[in-house]
C-alpha positions as CSV (number, residue, x, y, z in Angstrom):
1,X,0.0,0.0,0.0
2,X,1.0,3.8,-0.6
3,X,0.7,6.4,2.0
4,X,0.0,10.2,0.8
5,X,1.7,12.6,2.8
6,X,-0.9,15.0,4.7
7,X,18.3,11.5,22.3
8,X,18.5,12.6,24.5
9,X,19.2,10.4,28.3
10,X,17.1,9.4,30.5
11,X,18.9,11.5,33.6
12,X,16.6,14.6,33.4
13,X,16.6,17.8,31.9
14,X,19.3,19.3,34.0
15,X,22.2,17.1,32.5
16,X,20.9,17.3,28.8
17,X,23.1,19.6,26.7
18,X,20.6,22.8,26.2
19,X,20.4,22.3,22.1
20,X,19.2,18.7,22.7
21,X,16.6,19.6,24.9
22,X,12.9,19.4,22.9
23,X,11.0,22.9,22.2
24,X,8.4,21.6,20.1
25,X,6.7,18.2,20.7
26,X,4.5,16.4,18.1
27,X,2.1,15.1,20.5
28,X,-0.3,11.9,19.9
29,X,-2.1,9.2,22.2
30,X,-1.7,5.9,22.1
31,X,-4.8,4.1,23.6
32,X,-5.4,6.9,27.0
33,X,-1.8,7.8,26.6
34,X,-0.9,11.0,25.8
35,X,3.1,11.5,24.4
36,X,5.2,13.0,22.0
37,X,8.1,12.4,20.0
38,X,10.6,15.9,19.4
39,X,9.9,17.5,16.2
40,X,13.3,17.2,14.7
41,X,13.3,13.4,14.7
42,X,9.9,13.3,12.8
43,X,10.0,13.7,8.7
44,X,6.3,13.7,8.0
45,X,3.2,12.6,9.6
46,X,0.2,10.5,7.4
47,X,-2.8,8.8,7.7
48,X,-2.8,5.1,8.9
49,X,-3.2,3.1,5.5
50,X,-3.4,-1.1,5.4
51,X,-0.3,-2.5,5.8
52,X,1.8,-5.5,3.9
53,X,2.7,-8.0,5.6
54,X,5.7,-7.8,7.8
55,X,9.1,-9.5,6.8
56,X,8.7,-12.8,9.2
57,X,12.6,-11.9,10.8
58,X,11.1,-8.6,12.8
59,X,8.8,-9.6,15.4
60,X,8.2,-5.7,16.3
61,X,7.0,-4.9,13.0
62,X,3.5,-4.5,12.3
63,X,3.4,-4.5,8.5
64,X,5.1,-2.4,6.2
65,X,4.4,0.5,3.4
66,X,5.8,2.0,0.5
67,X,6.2,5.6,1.5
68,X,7.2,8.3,-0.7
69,X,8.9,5.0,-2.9
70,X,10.3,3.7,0.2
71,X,9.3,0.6,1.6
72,X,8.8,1.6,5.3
73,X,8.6,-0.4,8.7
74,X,5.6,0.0,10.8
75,X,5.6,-0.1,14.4
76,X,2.3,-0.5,16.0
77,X,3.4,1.5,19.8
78,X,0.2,-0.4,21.6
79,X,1.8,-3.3,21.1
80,X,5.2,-2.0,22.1
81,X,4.0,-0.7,24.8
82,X,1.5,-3.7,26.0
83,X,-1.5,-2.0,25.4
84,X,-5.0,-3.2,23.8
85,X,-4.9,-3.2,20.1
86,X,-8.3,-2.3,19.0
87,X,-10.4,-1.1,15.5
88,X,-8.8,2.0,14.7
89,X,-10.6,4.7,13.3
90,X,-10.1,7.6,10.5
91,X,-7.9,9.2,13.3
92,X,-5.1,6.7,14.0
93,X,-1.9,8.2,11.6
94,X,1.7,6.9,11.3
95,X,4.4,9.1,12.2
96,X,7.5,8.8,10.1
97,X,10.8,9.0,12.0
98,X,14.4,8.8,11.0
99,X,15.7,5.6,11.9
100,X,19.3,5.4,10.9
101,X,19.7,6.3,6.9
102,X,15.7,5.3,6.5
103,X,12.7,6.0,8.1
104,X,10.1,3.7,10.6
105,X,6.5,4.7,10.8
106,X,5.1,5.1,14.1
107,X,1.6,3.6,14.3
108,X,-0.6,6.0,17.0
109,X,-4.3,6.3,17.8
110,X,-4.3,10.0,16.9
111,X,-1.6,13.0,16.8
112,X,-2.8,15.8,18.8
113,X,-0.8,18.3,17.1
114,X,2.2,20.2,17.9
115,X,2.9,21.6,21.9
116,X,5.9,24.1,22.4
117,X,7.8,23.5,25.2
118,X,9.9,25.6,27.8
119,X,13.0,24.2,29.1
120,X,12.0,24.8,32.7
121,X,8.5,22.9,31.8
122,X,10.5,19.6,31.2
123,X,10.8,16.8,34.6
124,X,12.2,13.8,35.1
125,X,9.6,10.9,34.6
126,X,7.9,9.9,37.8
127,X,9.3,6.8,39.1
128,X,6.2,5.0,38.2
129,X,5.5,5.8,34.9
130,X,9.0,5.5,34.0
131,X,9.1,1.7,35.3
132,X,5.9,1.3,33.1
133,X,8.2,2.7,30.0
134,X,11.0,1.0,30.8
135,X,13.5,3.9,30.2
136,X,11.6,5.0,27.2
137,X,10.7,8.4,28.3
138,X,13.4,10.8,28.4
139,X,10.7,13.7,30.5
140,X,7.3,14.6,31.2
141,X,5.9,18.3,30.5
142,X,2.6,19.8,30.9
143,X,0.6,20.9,28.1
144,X,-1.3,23.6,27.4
145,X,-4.4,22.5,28.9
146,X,-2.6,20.7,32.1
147,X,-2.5,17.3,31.1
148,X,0.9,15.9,30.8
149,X,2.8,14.5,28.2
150,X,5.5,11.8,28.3
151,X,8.4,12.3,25.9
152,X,9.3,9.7,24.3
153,X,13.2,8.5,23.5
154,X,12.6,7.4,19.6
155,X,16.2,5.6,19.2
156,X,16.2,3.4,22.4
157,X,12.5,2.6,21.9
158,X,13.0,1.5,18.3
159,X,16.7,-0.1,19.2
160,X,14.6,-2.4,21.5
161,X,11.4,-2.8,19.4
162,X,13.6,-3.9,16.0
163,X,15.8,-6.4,17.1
């Protein structure tokens, strides 16, 4: 199928080098989740499509598409992140991220849109929903309308998603 287009550590914020630090966070939910990915590691955001099947040697992939020629890993984050899988709807969009020299699509229930962030806004995840991430979130921020969002550390959860 075709789809049309429409790291930071884990230590906290203090110990992040400032021009690492995320100002602008394309936020999404997966399942009640709310999270967000930094806007510099995303190349394009577009509406879920079917997927092929996925090659039988990458358990973590969900299916794969051809995007902009490419043929493009999908990976399906309530299943990375052990969370019901249900009938998505017209909302659920894939997230393109650079992985390496390619790029992985991110399947998500929905993309909220984009939240600026200010450095002093960004905290170390709370022990408990860290442990529930396993070191995937590099900080939590509050949005606009109070709810917070977990960042999300695309390399190390795609390093132990695609092995």
């Amino acid at each position: 199928m075709t789809a049309t287009a429409i790291d930071i550590g884990t230590a906290g914020a203090a110990e992040v080098p400032r021009e690492h630090l995320p100002q602008v966070l394309v936020a999404f939910r997966v399942g009640s989740i709310r999270l967000g990915i930094d806007i510099r590691q995303v190349r394009e955001v577009v509406r879920a499509v079917p997927l092929c099947d996925p090659p039988p040697n990458k358990k973590g992939v969900a299916g794969m598409i051809v995007l902009r020629g490419e043929s493009t890993a999908v990976v399906d984050l309530n299943r990375a992140f052990d969370l019901p899988v249900g009938q998505r709807d017209r909302q659920a969009r894939m997230i393109a991220v650079r992985h390496g020299d390619s790029s992985v699509c991110l399947l998500v229930d929905r993309v909220d849109g984009l939240h600026e962030l200010a450095e002093a806004d960004l905290e170390t995840p709370p022990e408990l929903v860290a442990g529930a991430f396993t070191g995937w979130l590099d900080f939590v921020a509050p949005t606009a309308t109070g709810d917070l969002v977990g960042v999300i550390n695309v390399p190390r959860v795609l390093s132990h998603i695609l092995v």
